[in-house]
VOBA-1610 file (N, C-alpha, C; in pm, whole numbers, padded with zeros to 5 digits, always signed):
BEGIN
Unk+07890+07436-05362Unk+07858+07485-05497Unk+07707+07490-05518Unk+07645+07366-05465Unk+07511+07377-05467Unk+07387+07466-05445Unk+07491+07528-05312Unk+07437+07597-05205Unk+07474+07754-05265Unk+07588+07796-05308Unk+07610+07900-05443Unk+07540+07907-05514Unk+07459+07811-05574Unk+07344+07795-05685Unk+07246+07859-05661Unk+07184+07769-05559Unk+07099+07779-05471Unk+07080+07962-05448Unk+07176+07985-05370Unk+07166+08106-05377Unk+07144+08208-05455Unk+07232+08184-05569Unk+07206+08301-05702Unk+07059+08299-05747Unk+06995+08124-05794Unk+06863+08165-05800Unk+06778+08192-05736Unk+06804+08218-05588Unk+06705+08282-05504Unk+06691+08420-05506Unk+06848+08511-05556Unk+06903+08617-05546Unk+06755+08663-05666Unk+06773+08599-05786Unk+06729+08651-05934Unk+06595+08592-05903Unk+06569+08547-05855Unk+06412+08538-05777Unk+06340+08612-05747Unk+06412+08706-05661Unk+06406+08822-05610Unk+06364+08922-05671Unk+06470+08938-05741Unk+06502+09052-05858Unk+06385+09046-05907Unk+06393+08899-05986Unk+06251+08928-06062Unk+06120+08979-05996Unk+06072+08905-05934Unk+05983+08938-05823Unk+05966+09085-05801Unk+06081+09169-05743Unk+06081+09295-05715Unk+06015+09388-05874Unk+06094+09347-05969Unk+06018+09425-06070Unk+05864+09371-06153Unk+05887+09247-06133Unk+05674+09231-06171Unk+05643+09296-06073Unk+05644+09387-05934Unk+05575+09424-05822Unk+05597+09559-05876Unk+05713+09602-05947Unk+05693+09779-05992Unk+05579+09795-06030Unk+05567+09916-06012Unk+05439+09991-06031Unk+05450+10074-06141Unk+05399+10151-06225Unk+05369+10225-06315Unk+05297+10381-06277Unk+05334+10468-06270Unk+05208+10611-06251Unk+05205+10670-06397Unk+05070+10706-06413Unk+05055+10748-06487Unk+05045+10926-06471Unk+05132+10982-06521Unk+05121+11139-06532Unk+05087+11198-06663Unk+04964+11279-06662Unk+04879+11348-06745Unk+04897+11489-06769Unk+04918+11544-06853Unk+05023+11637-06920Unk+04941+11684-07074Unk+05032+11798-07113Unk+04967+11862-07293Unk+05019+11817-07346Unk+05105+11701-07344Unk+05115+11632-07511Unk+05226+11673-07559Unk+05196+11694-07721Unk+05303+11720-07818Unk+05460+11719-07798Unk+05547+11826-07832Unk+05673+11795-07803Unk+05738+11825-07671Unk+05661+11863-07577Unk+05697+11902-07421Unk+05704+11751-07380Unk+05570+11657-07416Unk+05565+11497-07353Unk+05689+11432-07418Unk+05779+11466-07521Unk+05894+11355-07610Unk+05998+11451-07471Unk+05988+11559-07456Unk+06112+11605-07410Unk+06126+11507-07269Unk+05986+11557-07209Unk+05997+11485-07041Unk+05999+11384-07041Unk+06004+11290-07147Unk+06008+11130-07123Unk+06138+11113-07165Unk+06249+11150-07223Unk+06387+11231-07260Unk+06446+11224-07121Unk+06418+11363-07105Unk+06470+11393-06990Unk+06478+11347-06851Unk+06356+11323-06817Unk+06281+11298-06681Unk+06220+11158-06669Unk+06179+11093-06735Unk+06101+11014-06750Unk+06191+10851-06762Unk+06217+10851-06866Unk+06312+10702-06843Unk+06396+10705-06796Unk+06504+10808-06746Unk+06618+10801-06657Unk+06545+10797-06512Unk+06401+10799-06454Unk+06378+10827-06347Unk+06349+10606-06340Unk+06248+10615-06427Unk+06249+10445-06448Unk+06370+10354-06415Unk+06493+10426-06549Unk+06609+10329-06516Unk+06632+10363-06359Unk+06658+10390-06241Unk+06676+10464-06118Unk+06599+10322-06025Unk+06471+10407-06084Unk+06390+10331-05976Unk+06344+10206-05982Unk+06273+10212-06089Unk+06219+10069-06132Unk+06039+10118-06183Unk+06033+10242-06112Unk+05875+10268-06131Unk+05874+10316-06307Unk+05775+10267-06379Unk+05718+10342-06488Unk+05641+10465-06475Unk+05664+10501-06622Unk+05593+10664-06619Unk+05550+10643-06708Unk+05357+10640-06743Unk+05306+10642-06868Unk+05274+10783-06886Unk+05258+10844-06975Unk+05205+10974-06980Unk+05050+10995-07058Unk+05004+11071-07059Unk+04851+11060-07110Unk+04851+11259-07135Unk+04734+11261-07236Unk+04683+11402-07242Unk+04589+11394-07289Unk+04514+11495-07312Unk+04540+11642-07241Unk+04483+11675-07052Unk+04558+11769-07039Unk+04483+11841-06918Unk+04343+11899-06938Unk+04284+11845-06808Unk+04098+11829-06817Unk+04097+11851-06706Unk+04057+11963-06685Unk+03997+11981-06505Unk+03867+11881-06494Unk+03801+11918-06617Unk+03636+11843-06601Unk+03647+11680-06589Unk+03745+11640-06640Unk+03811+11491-06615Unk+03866+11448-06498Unk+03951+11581-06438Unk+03992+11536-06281Unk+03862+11506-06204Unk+03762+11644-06200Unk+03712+11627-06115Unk+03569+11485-06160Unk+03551+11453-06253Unk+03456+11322-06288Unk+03506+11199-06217Unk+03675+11226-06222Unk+03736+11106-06189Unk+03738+11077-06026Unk+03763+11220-05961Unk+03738+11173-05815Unk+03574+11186-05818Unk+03516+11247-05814Unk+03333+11219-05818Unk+03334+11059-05831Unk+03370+11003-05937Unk+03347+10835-05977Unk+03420+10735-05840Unk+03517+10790-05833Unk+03636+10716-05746Unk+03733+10603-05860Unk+03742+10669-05967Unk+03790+10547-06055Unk+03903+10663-06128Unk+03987+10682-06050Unk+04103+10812-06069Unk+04231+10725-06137Unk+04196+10762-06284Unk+04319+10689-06373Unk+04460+10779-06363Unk+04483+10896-06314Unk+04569+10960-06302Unk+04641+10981-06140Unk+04764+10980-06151Unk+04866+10972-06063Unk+04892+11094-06029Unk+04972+11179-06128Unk+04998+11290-06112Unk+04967+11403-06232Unk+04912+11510-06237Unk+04870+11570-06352Unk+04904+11723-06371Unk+04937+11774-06446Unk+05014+11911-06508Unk+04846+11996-06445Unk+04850+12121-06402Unk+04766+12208-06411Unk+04768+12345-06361Unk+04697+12422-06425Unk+04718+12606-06433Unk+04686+12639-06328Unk+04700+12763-06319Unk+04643+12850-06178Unk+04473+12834-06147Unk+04422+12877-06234Unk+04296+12885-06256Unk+04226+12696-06193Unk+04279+12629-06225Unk+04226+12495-06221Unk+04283+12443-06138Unk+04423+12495-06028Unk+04450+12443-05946Unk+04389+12516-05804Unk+04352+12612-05825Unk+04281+12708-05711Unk+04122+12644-05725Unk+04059+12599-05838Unk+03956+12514-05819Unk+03924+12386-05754Unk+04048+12306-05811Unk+04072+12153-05761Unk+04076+12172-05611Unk+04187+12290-05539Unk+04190+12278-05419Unk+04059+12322-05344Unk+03978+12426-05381Unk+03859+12492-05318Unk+03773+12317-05275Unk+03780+12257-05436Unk+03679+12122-05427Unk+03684+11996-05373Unk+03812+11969-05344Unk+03890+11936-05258Unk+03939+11814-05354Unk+03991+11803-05442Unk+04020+11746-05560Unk+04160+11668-05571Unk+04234+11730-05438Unk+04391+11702-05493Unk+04413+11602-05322Unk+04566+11551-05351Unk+04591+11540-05215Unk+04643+11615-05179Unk+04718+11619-05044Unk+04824+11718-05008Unk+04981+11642-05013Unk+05067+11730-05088Unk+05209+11693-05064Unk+05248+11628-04966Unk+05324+11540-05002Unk+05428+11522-04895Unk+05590+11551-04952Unk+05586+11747-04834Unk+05726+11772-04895Unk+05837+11696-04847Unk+05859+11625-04767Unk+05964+11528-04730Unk+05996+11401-04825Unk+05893+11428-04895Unk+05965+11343-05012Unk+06019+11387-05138Unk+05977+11476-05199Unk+05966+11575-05300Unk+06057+11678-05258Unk+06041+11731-05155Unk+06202+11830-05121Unk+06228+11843-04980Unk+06352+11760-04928Unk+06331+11702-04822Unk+06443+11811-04757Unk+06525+11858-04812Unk+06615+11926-04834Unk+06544+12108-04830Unk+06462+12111-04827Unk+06359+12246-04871Unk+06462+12377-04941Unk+06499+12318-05076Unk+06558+12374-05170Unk+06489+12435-05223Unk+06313+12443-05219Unk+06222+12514-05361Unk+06202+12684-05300Unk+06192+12788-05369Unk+06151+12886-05260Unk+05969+12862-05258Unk+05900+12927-05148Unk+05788+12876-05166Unk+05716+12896-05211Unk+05674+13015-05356Unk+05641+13012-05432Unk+05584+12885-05496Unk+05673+12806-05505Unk+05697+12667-05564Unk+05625+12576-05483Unk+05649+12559-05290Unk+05632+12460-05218Unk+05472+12513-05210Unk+05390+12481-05242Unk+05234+12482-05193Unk+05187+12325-05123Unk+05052+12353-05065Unk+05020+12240-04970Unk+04942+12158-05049Unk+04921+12150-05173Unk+04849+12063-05288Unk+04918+12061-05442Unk+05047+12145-05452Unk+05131+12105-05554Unk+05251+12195-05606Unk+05318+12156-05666Unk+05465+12173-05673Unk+05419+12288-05824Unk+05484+12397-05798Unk+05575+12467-05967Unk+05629+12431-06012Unk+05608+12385-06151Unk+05741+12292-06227Unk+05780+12413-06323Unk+05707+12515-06298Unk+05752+12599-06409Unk+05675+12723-06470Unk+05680+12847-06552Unk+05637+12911-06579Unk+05633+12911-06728Unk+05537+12993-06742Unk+05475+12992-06936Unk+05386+13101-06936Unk+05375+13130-07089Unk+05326+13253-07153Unk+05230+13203-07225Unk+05121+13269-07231Unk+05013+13231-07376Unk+05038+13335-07450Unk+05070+13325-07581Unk+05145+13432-07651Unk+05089+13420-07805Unk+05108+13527-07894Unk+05112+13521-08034Unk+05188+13466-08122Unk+05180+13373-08189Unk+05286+13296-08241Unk+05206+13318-08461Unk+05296+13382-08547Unk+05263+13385-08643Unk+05372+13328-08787Unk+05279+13331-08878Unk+05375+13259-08978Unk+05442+13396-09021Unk+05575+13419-09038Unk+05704+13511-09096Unk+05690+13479-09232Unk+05629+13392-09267Unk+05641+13419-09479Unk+05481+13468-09536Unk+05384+13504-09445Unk+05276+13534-09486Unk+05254+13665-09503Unk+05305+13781-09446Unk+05274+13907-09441Unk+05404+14050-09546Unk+05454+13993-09621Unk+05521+14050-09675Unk+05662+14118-09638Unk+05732+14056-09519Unk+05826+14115-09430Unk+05771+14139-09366Unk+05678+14192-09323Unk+05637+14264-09195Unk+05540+14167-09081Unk+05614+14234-08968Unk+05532+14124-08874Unk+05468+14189-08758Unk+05355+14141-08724Unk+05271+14170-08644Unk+05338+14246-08494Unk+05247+14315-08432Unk+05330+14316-08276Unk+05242+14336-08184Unk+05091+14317-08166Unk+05005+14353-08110Unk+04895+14272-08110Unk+04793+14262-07988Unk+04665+14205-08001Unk+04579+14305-08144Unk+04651+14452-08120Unk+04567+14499-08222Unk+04576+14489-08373Unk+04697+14417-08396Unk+04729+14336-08509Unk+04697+14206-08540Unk+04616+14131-08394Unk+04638+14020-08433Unk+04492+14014-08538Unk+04328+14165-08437Unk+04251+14140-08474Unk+04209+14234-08643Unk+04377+14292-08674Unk+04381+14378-08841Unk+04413+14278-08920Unk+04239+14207-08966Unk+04293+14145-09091Unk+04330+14201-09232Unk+04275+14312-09232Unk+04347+14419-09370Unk+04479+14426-09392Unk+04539+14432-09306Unk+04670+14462-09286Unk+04769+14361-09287Unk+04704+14242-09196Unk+04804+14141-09191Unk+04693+14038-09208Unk+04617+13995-09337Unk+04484+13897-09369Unk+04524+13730-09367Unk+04447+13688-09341Unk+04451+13510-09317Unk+04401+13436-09194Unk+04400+13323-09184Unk+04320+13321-09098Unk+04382+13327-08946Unk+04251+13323-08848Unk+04335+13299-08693Unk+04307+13133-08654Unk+04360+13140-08510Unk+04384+13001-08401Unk+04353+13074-08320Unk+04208+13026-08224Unk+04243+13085-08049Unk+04223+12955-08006Unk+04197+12934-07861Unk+04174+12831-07803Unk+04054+12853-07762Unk+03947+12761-07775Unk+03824+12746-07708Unk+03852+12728-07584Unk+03804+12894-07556Unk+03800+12909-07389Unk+03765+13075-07369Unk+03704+13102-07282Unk+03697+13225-07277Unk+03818+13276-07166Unk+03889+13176-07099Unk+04009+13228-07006Unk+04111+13259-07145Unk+04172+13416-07071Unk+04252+13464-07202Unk+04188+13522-07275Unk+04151+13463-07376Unk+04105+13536-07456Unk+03993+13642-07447Unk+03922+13655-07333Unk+03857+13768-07297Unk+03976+13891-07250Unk+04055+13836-07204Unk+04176+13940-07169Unk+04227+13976-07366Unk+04298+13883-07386Unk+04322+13896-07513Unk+04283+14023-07592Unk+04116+13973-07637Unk+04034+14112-07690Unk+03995+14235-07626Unk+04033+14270-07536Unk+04027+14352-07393Unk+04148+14477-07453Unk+04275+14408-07475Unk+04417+14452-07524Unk+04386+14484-07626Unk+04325+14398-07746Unk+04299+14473-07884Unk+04247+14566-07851Unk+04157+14605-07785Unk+03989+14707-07774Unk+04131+14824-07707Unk+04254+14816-07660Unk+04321+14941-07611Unk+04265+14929-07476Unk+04293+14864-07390Unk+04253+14829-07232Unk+04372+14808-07193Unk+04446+14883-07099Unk+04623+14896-07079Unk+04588+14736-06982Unk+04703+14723-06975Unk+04735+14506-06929Unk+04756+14565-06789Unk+04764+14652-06686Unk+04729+14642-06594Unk+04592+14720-06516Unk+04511+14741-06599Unk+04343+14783-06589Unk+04287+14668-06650Unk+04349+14573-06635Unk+04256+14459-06718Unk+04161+14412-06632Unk+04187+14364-06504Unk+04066+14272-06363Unk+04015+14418-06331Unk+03865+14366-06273Unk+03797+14250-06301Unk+03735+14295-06478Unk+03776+14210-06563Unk+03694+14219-06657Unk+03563+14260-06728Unk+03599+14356-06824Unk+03473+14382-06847Unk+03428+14301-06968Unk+03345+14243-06935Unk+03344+14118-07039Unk+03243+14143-07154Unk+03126+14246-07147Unk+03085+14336-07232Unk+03145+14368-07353Unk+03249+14452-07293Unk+03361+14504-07420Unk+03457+14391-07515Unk+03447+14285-07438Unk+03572+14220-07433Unk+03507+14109-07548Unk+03367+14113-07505Unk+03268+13972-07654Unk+03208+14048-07727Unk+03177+14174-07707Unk+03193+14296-07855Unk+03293+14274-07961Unk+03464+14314-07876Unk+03539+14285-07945Unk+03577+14137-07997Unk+03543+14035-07949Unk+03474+13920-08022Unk+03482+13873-08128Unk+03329+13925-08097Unk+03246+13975-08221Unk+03332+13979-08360Unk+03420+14100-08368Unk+03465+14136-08502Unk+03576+14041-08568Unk+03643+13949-08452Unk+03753+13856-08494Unk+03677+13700-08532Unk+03568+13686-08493Unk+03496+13491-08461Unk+03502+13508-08613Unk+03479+13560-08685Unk+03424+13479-08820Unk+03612+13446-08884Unk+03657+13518-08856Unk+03813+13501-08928Unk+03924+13405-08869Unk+03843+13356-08723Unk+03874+13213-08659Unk+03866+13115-08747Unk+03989+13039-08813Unk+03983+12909-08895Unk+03932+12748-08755Unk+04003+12763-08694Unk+04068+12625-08569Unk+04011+12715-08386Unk+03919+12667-08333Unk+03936+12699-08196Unk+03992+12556-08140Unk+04164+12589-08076Unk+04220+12434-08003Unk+04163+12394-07908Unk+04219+12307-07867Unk+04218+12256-07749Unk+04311+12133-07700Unk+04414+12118-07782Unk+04567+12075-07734Unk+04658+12202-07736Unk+04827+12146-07702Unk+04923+12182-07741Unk+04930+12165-07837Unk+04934+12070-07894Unk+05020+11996-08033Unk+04919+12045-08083Unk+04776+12076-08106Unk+04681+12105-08203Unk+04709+12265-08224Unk+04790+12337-08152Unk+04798+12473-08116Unk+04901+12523-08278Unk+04965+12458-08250Unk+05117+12456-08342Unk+05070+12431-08488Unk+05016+12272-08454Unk+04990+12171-08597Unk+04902+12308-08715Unk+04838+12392-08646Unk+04762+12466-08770Unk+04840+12541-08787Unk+04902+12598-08729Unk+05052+12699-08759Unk+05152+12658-08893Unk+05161+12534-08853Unk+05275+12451-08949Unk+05191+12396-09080Unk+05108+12366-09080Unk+05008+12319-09180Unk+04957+12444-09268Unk+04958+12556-09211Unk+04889+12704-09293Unk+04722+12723-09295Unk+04708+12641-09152Unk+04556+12670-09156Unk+04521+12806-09073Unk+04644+12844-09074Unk+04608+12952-08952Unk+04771+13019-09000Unk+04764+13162-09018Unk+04887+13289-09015Unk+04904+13331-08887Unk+04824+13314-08788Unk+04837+13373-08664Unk+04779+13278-08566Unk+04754+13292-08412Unk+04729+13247-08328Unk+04783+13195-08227Unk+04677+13160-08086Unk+04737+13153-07974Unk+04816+13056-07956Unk+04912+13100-07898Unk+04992+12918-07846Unk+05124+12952-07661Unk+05099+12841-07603Unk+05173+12808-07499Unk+05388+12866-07531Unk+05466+12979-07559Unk+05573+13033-07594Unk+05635+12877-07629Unk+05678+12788-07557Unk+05795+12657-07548Unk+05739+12613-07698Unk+05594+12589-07730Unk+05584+12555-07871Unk+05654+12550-07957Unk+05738+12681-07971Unk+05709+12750-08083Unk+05927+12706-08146Unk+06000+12723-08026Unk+06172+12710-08035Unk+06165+12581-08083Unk+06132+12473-08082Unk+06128+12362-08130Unk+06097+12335-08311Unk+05961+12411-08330Unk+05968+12426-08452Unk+06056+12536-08528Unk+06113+12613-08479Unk+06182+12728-08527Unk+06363+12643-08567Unk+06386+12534-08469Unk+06476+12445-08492Unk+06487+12379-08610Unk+06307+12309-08634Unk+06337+12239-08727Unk+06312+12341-08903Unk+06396+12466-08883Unk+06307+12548-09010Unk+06225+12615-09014Unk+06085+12567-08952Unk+05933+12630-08996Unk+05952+12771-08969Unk+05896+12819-09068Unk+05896+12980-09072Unk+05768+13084-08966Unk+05814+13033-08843Unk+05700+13036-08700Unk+05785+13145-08568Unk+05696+13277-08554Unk+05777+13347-08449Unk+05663+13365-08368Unk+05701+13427-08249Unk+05614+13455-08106Unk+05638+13639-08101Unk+05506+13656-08029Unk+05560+13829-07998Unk+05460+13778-07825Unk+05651+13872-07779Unk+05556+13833-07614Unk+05468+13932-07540Unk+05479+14086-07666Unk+05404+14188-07610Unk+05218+14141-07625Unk+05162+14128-07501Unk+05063+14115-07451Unk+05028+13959-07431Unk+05144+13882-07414Unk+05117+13725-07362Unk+05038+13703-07216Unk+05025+13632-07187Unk+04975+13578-07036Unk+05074+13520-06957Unk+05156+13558-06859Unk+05207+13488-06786Unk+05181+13402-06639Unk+05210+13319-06693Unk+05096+13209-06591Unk+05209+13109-06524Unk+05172+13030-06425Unk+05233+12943-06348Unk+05185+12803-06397Unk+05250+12685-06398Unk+05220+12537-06461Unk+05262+12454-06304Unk+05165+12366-06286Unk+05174+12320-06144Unk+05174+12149-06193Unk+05242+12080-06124Unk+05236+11924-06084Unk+05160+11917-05950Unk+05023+11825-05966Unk+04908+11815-05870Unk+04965+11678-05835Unk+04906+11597-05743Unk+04842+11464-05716Unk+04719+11460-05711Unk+04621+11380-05762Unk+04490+11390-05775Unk+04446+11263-05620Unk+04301+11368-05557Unk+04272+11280-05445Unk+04229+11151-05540Unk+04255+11013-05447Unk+04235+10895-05510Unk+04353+10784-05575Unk+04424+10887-05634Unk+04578+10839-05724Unk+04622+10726-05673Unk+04633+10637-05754Unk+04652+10478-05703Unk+04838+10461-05664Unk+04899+10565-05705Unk+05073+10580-05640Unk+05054+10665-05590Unk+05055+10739-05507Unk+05103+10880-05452Unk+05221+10935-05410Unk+05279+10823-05327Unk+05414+10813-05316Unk+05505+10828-05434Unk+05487+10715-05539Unk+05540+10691-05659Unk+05593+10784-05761Unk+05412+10900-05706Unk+05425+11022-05800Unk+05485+11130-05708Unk+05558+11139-05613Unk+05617+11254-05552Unk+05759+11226-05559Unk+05763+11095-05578Unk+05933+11058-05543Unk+05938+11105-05756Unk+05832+11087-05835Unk+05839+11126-05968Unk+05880+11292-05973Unk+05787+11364-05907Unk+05789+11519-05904Unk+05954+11548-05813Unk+05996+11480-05768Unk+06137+11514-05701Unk+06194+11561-05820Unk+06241+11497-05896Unk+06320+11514-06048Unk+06340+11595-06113Unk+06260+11709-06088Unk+06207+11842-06124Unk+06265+11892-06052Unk+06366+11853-05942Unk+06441+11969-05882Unk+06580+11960-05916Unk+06637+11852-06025Unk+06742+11860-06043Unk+06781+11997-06160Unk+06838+12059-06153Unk+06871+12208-06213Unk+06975+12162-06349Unk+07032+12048-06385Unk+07120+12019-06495Unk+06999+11940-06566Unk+06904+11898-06542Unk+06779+11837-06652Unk+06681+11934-06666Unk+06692+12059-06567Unk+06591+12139-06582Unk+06643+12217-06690Unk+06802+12233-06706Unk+06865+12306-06833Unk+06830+12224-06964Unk+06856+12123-06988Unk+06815+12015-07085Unk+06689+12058-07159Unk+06574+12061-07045Unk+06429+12102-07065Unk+06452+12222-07142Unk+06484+12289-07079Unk+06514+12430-07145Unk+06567+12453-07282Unk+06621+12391-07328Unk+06679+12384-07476Unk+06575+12356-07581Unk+06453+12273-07484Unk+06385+12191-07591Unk+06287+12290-07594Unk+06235+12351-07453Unk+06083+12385-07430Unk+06129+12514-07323Unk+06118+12644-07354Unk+06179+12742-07251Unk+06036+12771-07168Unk+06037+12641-07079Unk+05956+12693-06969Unk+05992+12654-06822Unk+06055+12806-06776Unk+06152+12772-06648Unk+06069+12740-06517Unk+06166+12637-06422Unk+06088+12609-06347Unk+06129+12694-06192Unk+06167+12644-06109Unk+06253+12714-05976Unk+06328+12593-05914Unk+06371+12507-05976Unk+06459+12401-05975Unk+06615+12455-05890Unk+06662+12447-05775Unk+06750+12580-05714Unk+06909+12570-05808Unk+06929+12663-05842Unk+07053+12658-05945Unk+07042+12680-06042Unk+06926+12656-06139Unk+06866+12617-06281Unk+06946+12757-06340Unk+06824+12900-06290Unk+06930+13032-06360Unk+07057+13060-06394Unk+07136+12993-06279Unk+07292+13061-06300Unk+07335+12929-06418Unk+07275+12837-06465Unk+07337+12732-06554Unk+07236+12809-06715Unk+07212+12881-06715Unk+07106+12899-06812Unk+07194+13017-06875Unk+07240+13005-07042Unk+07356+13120-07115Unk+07223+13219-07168Unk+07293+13340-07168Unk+07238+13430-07219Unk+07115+13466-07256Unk+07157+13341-07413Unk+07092+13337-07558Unk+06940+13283-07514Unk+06994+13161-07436Unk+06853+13110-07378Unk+06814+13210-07291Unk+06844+13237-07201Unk+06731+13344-07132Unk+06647+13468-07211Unk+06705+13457-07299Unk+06634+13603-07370Unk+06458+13536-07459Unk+06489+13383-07435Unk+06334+13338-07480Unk+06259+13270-07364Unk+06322+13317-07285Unk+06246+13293-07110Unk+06148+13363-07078Unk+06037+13321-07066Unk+05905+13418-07009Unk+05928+13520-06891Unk+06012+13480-06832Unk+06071+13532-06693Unk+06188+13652-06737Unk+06211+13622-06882Unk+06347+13738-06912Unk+06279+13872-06864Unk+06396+13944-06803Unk+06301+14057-06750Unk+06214+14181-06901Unk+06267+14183-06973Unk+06209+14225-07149Unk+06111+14165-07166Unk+06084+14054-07133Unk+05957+13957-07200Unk+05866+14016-07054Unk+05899+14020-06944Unk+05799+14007-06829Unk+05747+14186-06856Unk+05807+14243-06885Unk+05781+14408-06941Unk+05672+14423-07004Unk+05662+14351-07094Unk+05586+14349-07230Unk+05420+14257-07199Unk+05427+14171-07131Unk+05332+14125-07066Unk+05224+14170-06971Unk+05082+14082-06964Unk+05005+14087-06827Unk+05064+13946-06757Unk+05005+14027-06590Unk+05016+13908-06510Unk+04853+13812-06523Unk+04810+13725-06571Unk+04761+13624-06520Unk+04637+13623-06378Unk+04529+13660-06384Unk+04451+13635-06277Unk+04388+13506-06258Unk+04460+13385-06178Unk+04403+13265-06179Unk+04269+13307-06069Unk+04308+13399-06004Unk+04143+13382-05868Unk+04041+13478-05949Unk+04072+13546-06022Unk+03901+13588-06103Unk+03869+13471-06188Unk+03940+13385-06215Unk+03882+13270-06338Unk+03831+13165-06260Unk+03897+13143-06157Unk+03800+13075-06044Unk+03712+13077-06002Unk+03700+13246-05965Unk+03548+13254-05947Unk+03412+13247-06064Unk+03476+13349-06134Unk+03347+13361-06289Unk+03360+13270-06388Unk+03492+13172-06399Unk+03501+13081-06520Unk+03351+13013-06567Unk+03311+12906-06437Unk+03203+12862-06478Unk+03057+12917-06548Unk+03024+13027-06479Unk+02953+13144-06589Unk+03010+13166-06703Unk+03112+13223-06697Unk+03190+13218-06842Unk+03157+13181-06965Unk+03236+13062-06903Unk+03226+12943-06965Unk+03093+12873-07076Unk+02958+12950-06970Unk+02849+12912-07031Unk+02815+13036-07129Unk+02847+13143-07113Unk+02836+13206-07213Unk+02920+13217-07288Unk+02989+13140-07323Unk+03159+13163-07401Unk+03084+13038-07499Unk+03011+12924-07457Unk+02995+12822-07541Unk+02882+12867-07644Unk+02734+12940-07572Unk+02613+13001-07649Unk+02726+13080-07743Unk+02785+13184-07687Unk+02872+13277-07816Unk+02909+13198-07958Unk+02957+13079-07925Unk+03055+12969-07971Unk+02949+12940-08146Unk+02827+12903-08055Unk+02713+12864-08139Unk+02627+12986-08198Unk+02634+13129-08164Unk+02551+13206-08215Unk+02609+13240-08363
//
């Protein structure tokens, strides 16, 4: 009996032991209601599983990744990032490289998805999202509506950045969405010009994208499409038009340095289950290539899928390798503009 004893508390010894030794990764992400969904979905059922924690943190900061490996004091594990900033990270050598044998060992992703520095968790639109009780019935359908304040008056939301939104005003100015690269950026901060003063909010979250939407500091403006079904759930009188959105790719990195790496790939596995990738989908329609995910996905939902073939019609594609190259110029004249 003793020796039964004996045993059990060596057993729970153990136990314990094993979980003060879990580890925690921290994955860095946009926040708002995409971070409640994935910690929902993905996030504590991956914990209950394993034993590893998932803290989450935001926003996405390229200028933060790369400070953090420059320093060597890399608080992030695994981190959400765009085309544009993942074709940088890799040029700078910023990321690690996968290990697909852990993450898809099975090589279920098509490879679109499988890259040698990070996984597709998914696709998204930067799109027009406006208030439906401000304009008298009538609703916008165009960049060239977004910049007619006569017509449809109040204020805007863009995001402080000149990625996009140089495309953006490009579309108002009547620049067809596939003559858009390489940019003429001339025309594009002319047209500018005539919208900056009627800018209420330039963001720089998710959740800050929306919050002026819902608050009425803003009738119009840019926002990430998944935003927007969530508040439309709870009431708010908030729609999207996907004619002239951005369709872009959303990547899960490992950052060189990341104190789990392992931790965070056996994390990014999870993302290939296709019945949580539907889940996601209900909350936030931003599809990933999870194998199966489509054929579980009804109708109704696909028709607010960036990928619906109607929505991909109506759209530009996304140049992450011109923003790679000219961002940083850009960038510096996007900020003087900012201040003139």
């Amino acid at each position: 009996m003793g020796r039964l004893a004996l045993g059990g508390a060596a057993l729970t010894a153990m136990g314990t032991s094993a979980r003060a030794q879990a580890v925690t990764i921290t994955v860095n992400g946009s926040g708002g209601s995409l971070a409640k969904s994935l910690e929902r979905i993905y996030e504590k059922p991956f914990t209950a599983e394993t034993g590893i924690g998932v803290r989450a943190t935001a926003p996405v900061s390229l200028a933060k990744l790369k400070a953090m490996v420059e320093t060597g004091n890399m608080e992030w594990d695994l981190t959400e990032m765009g085309g544009a900033d993942m074709i940088e990270a890799v040029k700078n050598g910023w990321l690690t490289e996968i290990d697909w044998s852990i993450v898809d060992p099975d090589n279920k992703l098509p490879p679109i998805a499988r890259q040698k520095y990070g996984m597709v968790t998914s696709t998204f639109s930067t799109v027009i999202a406006y208030r439906t009780d401000k304009f008298g019935g009538k609703a916008p359908k165009s960049w060239a509506d977004f910049w007619d304040v006569k017509s449809f008056p109040g204020p805007r939301a863009l995001q402080d950045s000149p990625v996009q939104n140089l495309e953006f005003a490009l579309l108002a100015d009547g620049v067809p969405a596939d003559k858009l690269y390489p940019l003429d950026v001339e025309r594009a901060f002319k047209k500018l010009d005539q919208i900056k003063r009627h800018v209420a909010a330039w963001w720089t979250t998710g959740a800050q994208q929306v919050q002026l939407l819902v608050d009425g500091e803003a009738v119009m403006g840019t926002v990430w499409n998944g935003r927007v079904p969530p508040l439309k759930k709870e009431g708010k009188p908030v729609d999207i038009i996907w004619n002239g959105g951005a369709l872009q790719l959303s990547y899960w990195a490992v950052p060189k340095g990341a104190k789990h790496p392992k931790e965070a790939m056996r994390y990014m596995k999870s993302r290939l289950d296709p019945d949580k990738g539907v889940q996601l989908l209900q909350d936030s329609p931003y599809p990933g290539f999870a194998p199966g995910l489509i054929e579980k996905v009804s109708p109704d939902l696909a028709k607010i899928l960036p990928i619906h073939p109607d929505n991909v019609a109506v759209q530009y594609s996304f140049n992450p390798e011109y923003w790679s190259e000219h961002r940083p110029k850009l960038t510096e004249r996007w900020a003087a503009w900012l201040l003139s």
